[in-house]
C-alpha positions as CSV (number, residue, x, y, z in Angstrom):
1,X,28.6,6.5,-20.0
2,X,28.3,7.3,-16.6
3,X,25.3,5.8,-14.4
4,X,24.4,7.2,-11.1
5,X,22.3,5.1,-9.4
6,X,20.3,6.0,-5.2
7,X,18.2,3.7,-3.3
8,X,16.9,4.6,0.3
9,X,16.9,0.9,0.9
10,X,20.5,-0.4,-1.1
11,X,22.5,3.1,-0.9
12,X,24.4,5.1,-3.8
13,X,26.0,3.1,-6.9
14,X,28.1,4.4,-9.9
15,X,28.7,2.8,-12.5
16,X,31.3,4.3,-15.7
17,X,31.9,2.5,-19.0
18,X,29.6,-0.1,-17.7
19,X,31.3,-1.0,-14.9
20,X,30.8,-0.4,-11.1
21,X,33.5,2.1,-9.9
22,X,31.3,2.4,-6.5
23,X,28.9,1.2,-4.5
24,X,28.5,3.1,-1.0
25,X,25.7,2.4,1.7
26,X,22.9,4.4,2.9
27,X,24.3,4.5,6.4
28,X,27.8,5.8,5.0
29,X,25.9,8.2,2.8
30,X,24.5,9.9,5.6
31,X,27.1,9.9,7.6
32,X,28.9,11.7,4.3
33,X,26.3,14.4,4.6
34,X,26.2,15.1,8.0
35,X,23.5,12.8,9.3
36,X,19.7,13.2,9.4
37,X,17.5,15.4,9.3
38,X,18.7,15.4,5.4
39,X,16.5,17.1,2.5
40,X,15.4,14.6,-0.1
41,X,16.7,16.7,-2.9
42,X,19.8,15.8,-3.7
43,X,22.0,17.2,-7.2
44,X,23.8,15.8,-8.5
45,X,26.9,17.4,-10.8
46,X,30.3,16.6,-13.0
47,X,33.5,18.7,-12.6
48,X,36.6,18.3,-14.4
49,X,39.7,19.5,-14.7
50,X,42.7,20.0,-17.6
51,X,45.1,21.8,-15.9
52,X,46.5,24.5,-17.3
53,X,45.2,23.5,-20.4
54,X,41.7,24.8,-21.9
55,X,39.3,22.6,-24.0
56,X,35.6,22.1,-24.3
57,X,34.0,19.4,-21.8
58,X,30.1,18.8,-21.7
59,X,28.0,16.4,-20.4
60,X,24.8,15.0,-22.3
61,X,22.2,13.5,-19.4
62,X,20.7,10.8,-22.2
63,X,17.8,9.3,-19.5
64,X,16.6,10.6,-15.7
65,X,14.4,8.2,-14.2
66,X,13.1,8.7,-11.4
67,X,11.6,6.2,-9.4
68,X,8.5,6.0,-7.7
69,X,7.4,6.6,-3.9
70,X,8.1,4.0,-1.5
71,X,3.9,2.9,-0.6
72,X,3.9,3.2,3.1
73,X,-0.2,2.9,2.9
74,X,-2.0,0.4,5.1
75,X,-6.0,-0.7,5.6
76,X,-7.8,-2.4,8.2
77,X,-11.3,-2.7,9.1
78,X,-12.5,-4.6,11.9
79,X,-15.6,-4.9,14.5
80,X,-15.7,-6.4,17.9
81,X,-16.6,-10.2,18.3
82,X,-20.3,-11.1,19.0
83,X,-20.1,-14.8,19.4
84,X,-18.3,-17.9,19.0
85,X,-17.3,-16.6,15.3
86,X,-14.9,-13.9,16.2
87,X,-14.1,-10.8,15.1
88,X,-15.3,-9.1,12.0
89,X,-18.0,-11.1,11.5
90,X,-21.3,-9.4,10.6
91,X,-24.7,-11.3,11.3
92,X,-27.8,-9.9,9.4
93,X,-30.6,-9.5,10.8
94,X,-28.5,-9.1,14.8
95,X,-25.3,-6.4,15.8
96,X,-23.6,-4.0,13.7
97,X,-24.5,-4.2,10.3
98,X,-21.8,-1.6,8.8
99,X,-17.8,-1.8,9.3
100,X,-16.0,1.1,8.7
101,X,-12.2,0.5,6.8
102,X,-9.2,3.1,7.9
103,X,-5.8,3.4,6.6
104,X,-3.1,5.6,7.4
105,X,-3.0,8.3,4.8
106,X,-5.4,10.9,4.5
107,X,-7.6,11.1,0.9
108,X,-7.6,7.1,0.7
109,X,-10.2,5.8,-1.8
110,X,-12.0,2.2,-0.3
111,X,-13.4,0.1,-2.8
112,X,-15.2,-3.4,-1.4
113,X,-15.3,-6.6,-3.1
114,X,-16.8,-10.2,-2.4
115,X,-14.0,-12.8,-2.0
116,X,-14.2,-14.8,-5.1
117,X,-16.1,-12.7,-7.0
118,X,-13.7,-9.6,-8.3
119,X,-17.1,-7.2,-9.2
120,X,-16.8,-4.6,-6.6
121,X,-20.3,-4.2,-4.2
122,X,-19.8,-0.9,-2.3
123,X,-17.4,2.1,-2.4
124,X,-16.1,4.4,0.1
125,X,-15.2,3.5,4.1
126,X,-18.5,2.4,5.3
127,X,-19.6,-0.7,4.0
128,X,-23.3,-2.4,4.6
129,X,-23.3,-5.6,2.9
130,X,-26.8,-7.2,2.1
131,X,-25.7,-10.8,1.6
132,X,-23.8,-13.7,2.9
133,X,-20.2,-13.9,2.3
134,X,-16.1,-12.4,2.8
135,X,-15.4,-9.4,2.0
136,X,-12.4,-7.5,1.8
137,X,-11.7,-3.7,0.8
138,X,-8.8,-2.3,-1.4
139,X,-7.1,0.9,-0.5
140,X,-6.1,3.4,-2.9
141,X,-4.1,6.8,-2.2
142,X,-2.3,7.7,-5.3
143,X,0.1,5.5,-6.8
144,X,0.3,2.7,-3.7
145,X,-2.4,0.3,-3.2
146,X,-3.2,-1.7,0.3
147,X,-5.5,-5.0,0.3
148,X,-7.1,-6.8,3.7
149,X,-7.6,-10.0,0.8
150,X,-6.4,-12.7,2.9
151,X,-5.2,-10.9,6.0
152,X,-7.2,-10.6,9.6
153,X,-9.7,-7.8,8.5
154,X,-11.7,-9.6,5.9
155,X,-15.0,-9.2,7.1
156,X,-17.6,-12.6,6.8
157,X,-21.3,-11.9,6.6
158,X,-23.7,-14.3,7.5
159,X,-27.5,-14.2,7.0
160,X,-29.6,-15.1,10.2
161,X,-32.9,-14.0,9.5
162,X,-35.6,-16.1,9.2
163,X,-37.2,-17.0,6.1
164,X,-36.5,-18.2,2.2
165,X,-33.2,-18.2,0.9
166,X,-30.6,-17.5,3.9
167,X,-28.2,-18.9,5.4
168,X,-30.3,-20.5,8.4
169,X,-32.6,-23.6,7.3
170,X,-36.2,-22.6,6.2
171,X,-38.7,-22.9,9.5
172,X,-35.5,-22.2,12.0
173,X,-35.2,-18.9,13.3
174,X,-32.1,-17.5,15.0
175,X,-33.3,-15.7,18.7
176,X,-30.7,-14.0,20.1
């Protein structure tokens, strides 16, 4: 059995009768083929040879795998600092109340959860959250995924209006 084996990140590998009878680097495989700009086709083939002989020779391809894109996708959101707190942090009731994610592939997907609590609460870039708490969005563009969960763009919310149930005491109100 012959394996042929190609990585953008480890290079070319063959291996025959279980066994590796090469292992080449990217950097020597490009040089092989003339350097970049390369198409990312490549075929691969079998030749032989029996002399002046004649004989039947065939090849039987038992398994082609072919692996999945390298995710390149990324996501941020962020908004401008309004006070002590820093950046990305949304007061309600005072500033921006929306923050708007980006990533770097076009026809992302955004989906927004509350840390802690894994139930999404809002869909799509634009996010307007109604209650206390971090929040962090979640990327999708095809297969490859991209998270701000624990990274510089979660977003924390906190309540400063006045009344029942926020996160400033009852009878204090916030005046900016």
């Amino acid at each position: 059995p012959v394996k042929i084996s190609w990585s953008p990140v480890t290079g070319l590998t063959v291996d025959f009768n279980n066994g590796t009878i090469m292992n080449t680097s990217v950097a020597s495989v490009l040089a092989a083929l003339g350097g970049a700009p390369l198409n990312t086709n490549v075929n691969w083939g079998f030749n032989s040879g029996t002399g002046l002989s004649a004989n039947v020779q065939t090849v039987q391809v038992v398994n082609c795998v072919v692996a999945p894109p390298v995710c390149t996708l990324t996501v941020s959101a962020s908004l401008p600092a309004l006070s002590c707190d820093g950046p990305n942090t949304i007061y309600l009731g005072y500033g921006p109340q929306c923050v708007t994610a980006t990533s770097n592939e076009a026809g992302t997907t955004f989906q927004w959860f509350m840390v802690g609590n894994p139930v999404a609460v809002s869909s799509g870039a634009e996010f307007c959250p109604t209650a206390s708490g971090t929040y962090y969005v979640v990327a999708t563009n095809g297969a490859c995924t991209a998270s701000t969960l624990n990274t510089p763009s979660v977003i924390d919310v906190i309540d400063i209006r006045c009344g029942n149930n926020h996160d400033v005491p009852r009878g204090t109100c916030v005046i900016f």
